[in-house]
C-alpha positions in Angstrom: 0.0 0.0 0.0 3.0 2.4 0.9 3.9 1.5 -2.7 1.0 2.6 -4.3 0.9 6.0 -2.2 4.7 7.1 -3.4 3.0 6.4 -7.0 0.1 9.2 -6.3 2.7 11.2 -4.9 4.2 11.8 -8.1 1.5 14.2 -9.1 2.2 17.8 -8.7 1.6 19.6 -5.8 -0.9 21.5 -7.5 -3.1 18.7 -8.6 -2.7 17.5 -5.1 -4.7 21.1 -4.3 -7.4 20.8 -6.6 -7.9 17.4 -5.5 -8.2 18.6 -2.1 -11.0 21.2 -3.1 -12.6 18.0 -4.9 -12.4 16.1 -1.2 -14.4 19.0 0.3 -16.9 19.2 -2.4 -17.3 15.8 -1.7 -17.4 16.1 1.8 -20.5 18.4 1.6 -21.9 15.9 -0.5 -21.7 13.3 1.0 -22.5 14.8 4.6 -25.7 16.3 3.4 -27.1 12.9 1.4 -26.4 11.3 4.4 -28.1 13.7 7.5 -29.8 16.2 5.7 -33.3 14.2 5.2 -32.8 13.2 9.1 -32.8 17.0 9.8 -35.6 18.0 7.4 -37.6 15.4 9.3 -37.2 16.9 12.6 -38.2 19.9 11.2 -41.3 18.3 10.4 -40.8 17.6 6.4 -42.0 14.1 5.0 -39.6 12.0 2.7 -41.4 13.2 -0.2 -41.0 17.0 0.0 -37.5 16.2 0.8 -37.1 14.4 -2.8 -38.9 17.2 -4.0 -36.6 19.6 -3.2 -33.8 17.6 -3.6 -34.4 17.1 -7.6 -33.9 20.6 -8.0 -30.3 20.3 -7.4 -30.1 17.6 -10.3 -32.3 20.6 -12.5 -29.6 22.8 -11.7 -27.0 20.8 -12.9 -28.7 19.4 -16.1 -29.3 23.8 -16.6 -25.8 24.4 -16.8 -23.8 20.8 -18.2 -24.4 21.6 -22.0 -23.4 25.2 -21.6 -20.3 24.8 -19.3 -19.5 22.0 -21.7 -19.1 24.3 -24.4 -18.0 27.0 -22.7 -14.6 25.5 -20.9 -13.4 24.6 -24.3 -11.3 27.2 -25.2 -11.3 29.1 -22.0 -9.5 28.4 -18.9 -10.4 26.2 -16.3 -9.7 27.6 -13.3 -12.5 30.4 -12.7 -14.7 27.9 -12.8 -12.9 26.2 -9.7 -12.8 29.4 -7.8 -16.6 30.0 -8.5 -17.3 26.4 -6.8 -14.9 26.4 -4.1 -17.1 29.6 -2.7 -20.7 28.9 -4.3 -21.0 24.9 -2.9 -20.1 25.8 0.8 -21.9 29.0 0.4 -25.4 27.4 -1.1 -24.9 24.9 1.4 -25.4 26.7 4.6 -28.2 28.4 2.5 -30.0 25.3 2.5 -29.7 25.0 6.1 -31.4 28.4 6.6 -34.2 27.6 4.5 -35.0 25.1 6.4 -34.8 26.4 9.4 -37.2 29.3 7.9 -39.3 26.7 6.5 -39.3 28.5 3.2 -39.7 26.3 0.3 -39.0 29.1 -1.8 -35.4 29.7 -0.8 -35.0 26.0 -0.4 -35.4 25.3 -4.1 -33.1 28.2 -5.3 -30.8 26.9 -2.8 -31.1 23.7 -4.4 -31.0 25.0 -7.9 -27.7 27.3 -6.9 -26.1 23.9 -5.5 -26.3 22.4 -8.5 -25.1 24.8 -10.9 -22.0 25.4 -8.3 -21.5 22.0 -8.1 -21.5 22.2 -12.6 -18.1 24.4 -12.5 -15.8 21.5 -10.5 -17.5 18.4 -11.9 -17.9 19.4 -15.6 -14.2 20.9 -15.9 -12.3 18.8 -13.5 -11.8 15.8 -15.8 -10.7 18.2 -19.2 -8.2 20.0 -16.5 -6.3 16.4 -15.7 -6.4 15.4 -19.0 -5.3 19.1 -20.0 -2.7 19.7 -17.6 -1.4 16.3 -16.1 1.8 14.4 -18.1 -0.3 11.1 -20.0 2.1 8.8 -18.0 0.1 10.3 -14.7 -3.0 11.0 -15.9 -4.6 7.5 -14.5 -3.6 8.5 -11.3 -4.9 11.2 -11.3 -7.9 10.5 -12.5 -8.4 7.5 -9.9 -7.6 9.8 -7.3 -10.4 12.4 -8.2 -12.7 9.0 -8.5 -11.5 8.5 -4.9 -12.4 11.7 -3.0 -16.1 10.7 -3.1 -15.2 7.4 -1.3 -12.4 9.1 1.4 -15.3 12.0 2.1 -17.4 9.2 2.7 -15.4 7.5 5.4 -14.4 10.8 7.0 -17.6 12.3 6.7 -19.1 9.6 8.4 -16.9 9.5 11.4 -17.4 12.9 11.8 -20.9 12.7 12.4 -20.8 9.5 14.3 -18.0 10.3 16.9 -19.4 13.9 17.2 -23.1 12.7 17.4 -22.3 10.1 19.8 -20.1 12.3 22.3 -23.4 14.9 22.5 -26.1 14.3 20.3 -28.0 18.0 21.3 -24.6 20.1 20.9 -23.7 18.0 17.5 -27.3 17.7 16.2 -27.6 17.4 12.5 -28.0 20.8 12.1 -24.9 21.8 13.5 -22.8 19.0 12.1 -24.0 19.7 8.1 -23.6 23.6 9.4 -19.4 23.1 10.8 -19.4 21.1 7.8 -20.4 23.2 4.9 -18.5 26.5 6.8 -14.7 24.2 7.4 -15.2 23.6 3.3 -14.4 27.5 2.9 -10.7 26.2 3.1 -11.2 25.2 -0.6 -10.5 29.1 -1.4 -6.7 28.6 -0.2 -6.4 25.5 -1.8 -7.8 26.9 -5.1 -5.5 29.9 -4.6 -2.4 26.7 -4.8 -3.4 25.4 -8.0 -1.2 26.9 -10.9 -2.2 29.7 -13.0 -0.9 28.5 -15.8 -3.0 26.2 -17.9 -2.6 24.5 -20.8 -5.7 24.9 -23.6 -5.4 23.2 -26.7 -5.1 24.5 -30.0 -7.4 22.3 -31.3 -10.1 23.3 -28.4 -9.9 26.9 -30.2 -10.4 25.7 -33.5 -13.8 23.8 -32.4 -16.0 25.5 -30.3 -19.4 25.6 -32.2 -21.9 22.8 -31.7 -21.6 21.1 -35.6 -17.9 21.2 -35.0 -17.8 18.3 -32.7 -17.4 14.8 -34.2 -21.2 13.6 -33.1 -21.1 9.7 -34.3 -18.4 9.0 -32.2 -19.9 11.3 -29.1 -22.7 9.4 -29.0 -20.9 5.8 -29.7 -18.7 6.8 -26.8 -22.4 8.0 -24.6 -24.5 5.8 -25.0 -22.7 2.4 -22.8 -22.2 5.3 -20.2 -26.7 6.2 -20.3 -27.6 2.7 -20.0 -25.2 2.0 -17.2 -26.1 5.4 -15.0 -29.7 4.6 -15.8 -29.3 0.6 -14.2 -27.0 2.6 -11.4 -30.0 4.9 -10.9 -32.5 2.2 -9.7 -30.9 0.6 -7.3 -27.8 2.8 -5.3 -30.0 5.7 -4.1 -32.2 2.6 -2.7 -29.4 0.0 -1.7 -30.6 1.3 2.1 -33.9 0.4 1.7 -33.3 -3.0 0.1 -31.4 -4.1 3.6 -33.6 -2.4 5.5 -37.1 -3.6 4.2 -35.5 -7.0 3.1 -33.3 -8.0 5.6 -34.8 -5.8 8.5 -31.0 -3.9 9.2 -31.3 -0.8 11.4 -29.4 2.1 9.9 -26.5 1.9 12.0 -25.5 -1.8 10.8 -26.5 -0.2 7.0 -24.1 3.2 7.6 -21.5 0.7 8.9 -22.0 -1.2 5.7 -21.4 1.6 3.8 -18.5 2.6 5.7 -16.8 -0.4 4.8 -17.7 -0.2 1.4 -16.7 3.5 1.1 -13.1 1.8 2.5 -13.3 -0.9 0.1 -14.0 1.7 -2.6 -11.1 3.9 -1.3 -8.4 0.9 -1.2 -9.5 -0.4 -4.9 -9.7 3.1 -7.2 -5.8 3.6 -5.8 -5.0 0.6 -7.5 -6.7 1.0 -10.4 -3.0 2.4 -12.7 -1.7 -0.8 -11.6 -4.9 -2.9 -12.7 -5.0 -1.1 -16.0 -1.0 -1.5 -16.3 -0.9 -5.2 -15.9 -4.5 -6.5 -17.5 -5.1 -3.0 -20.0 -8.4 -1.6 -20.4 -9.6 -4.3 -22.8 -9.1 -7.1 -20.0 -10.0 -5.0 -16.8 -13.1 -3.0 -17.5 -15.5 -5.7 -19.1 -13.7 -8.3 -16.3 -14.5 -5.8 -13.2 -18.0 -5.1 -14.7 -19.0 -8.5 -15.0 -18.0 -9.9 -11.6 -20.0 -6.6 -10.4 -22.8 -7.9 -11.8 -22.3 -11.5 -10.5 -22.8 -10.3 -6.9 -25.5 -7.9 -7.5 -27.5 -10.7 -9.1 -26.4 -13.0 -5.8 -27.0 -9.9 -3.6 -30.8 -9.6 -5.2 -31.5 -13.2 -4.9 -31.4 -13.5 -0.9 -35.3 -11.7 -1.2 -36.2 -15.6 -2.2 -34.9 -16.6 1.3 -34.3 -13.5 3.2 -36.5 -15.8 6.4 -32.8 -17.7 6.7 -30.9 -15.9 9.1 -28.1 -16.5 6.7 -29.7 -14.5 3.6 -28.7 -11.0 5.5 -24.9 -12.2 5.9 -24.6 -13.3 2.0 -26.5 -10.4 1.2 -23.5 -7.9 2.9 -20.9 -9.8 1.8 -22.2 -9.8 -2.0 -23.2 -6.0 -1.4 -19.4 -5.3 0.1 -17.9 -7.1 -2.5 -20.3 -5.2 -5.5 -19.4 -2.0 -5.1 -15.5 -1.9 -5.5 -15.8 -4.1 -8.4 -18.1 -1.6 -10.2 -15.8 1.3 -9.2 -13.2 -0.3 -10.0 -14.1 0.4 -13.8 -14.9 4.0 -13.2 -12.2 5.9 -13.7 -10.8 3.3 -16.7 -14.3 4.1 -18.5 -13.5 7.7 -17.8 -10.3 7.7 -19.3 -11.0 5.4 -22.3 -14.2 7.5 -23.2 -12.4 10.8 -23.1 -9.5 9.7 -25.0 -11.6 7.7 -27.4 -13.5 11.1 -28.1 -10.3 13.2 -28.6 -9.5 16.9 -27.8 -11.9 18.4 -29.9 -14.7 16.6 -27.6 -13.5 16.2 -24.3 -15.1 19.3 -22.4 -18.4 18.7 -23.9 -18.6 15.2 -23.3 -18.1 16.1 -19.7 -20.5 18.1 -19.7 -23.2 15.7 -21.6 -21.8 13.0 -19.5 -22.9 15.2 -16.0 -26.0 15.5 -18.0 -26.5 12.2 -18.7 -26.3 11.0 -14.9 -28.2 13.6 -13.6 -30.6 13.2 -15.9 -30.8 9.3 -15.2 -31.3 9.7 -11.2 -34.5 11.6 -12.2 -35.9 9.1 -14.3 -34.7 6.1 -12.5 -36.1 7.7 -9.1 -39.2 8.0 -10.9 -39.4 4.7 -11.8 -38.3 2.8 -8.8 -41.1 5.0 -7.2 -43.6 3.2 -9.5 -42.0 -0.3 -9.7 -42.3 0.0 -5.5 -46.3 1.3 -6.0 -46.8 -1.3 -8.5 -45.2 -4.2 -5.4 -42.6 -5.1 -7.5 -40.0 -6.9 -5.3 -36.5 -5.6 -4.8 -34.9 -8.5 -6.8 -37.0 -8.2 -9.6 -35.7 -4.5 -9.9 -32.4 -5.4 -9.3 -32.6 -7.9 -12.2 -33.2 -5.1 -14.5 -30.4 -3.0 -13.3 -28.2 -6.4 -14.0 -30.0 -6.4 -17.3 -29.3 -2.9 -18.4 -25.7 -3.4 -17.1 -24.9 -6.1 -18.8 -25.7 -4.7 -21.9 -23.9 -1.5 -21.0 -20.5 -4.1 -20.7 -21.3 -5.6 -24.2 -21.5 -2.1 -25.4 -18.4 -1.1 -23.7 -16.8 -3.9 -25.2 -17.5 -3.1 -28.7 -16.7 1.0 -27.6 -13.0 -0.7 -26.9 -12.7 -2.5 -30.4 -13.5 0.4 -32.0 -10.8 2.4 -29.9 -8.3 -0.1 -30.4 -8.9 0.2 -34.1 -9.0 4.2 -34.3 -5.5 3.6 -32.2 -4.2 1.6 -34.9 -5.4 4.3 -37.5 -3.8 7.1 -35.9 -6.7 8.3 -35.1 -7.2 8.7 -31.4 -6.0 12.3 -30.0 -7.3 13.7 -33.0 
């Protein structure tokens, strides 16, 4: 493990800083999926306004992805960084007031301003690696970035446990998402670390209208990415709910399930370079995937016997063991997809691809919320996630014959 933490620590220091603003992004994310719905309910809001309101963070994002996407392209980066590091703290706390007002007018243009603060890190972060980081780093860098979600996860939640635990009044929800959201105002120092200097590509300047963009091979390189977000979309927001209403879990044995996972998670995206070294993207990603999808299927299947005190235990260990496989491929998908797409396309395909997942937790959410009013069982849904993701693998696959075949050509970079 030392081994593998000298290899990250080739990146420059100041990839090391926007990573760190990443981390804290994260951290209010993460914080806020986790607690925020507890608080709203004190306050006396059901689950359903809280989804409400939620949604209008994923509108805000799907408002500004396209735009951004085409914006970035010949501009620098780096504004957009700054604009985050103070908006997503910022918006944050402003959430927290509306709450406490009980205003559901500020709390959807809180919502709304989350999101589109949230659009300026996650849209340009990927075209800034792949812009500004040597290609022998770049997978490092980009499995690090995949990373910060899981490492806010795992410190985010012992933050609120131990704090929670030592005084439950003083560290209420409230107060923990507040400390939170105001300690994440550090990201203005770490943004002021990152270099100035940035490199744009010529090409970027050469293709910045919409019928400029090479659209075939856009939407070859989209469409493995939509079916899988869409399959993601039924089942992670309601993984919770699956162990609770199927196996009966309380939520402390579920949030120390997903503390080990978010460990798990942590542990597998740093060795991702060496997975992709050894096996190559043609070997790991389809292989990863389809294990993944193995041990959902297993994971599903304990609803058929979930009255055998043993169903719960194979159903964690299937769960634990799901997750890192899946995210495993993340950041190799990433990479392949924005390489396979070329310069030309990179900062738009970010920016479709934000889209694209945002878009799918609507929909999805939507209809797990009728599969669930129609009684469909949990492993009947799950079954179509395993569906949809399996033919997002066979897609990939064929998205990684092509690439090795525009590789060949000359073709990839261009």
């Amino acid at each position: 493990m030392l081994k593998v933490i000298r290899e990250y620590s080739k990146l420059n220091k100041s990839i090391h800083n926007l990573l760190t603003v990443q981390f804290f992004v994260q951290l209010i994310n993460v914080s806020f999926i986790a607690i925020l719905p507890l608080y709203m309910k004190k306050e006396g809001y059901s689950d359903a306004q809280y989804a409400h309101f939620t949604s209008y963070r994923y509108f805000g994002i799907l408002a500004l992805a396209l735009f951004l996407g085409m914006y970035i392209k010949s501009r620098k980066i780096l504004p957009m960084f700054k604009i985050a590091s103070i908006g997503i703290p910022f918006f944050a706390i402003m959430i927290l007031v509306a709450v406490q007002l009980h205003s559901d007018s500020l709390l959807i243009l809180s919502h709304l301003l989350w999101g589109m603060t949230y659009t300026f890190i996650q849209i340009p972060i990927l075209p800034y690696i792949l812009r500004n980081v040597p290609k022998e780093h770049q997978t490092l860098a980009i499995s690090l970035n995949f990373a910060t979600w899981s490492i806010a996860s795992i410190v985010g939640g012992l933050i609120i446990a131990i704090f929670n635990g030592l005084n439950p009044i003083l560290f209420n929800e409230h107060n923990l998402l507040f400390a939170i959201a105001t300690i994440s105002f550090l990201n203005i120092y770490f943004v002021s670390r990152i270099n100035k200097k940035e490199h744009i590509p010529t090409i970027a300047k050469q293709h910045e209208k919409l019928k400029d963009h090479d659209w075939k091979i856009i939407f070859r390189a989209l469409i493995p990415t939509t079916i899988f977000a869409i399959g993601a979309g039924f089942i992670v927001p309601f993984m919770g709910l699956f162990f609770a209403n199927v196996h009966h879990l309380k939520t402390s044995t579920i949030s120390f399930l997903n503390f080990m996972t978010a460990i798990l998670v942590t542990i597998v995206a740093m060795y991702v370079p060496i997975i992709k070294n050894k096996f190559g993207f043609q070997k790991a990603i389809p292989t990863t995937q389809s294990f993944a999808i193995i041990a959902l299927i297993l994971m599903a299947t304990t609803e058929y016997y979930n009255n055998f005190n043993i169903a719960v235990f194979i159903a964690g260990f299937f769960f634990l063991l799901r997750q890192p496989l899946m995210s495993m491929a993340v950041p190799m998908t990433l990479e392949i997809t924005m390489e396979y797409v070329g310069e030309r396309n990179r900062e738009i395909v970010s920016g479709l691809t934000s889209a694209i997942w945002s878009g799918a937790a609507c929909i999805s959410a939507i209809g797990f919320g009728i599969f669930r009013h129609l009684d469909i069982s949990y492993v009947n849904i799950f079954y179509i996630t395993a569906v949809l993701y399996s033919l997002a693998v066979m897609l990939y696959k064929l998205l990684l014959r092509d690439y090795n075949k525009r590789l060949e050509a000359g073709l990839i970079g261009d």
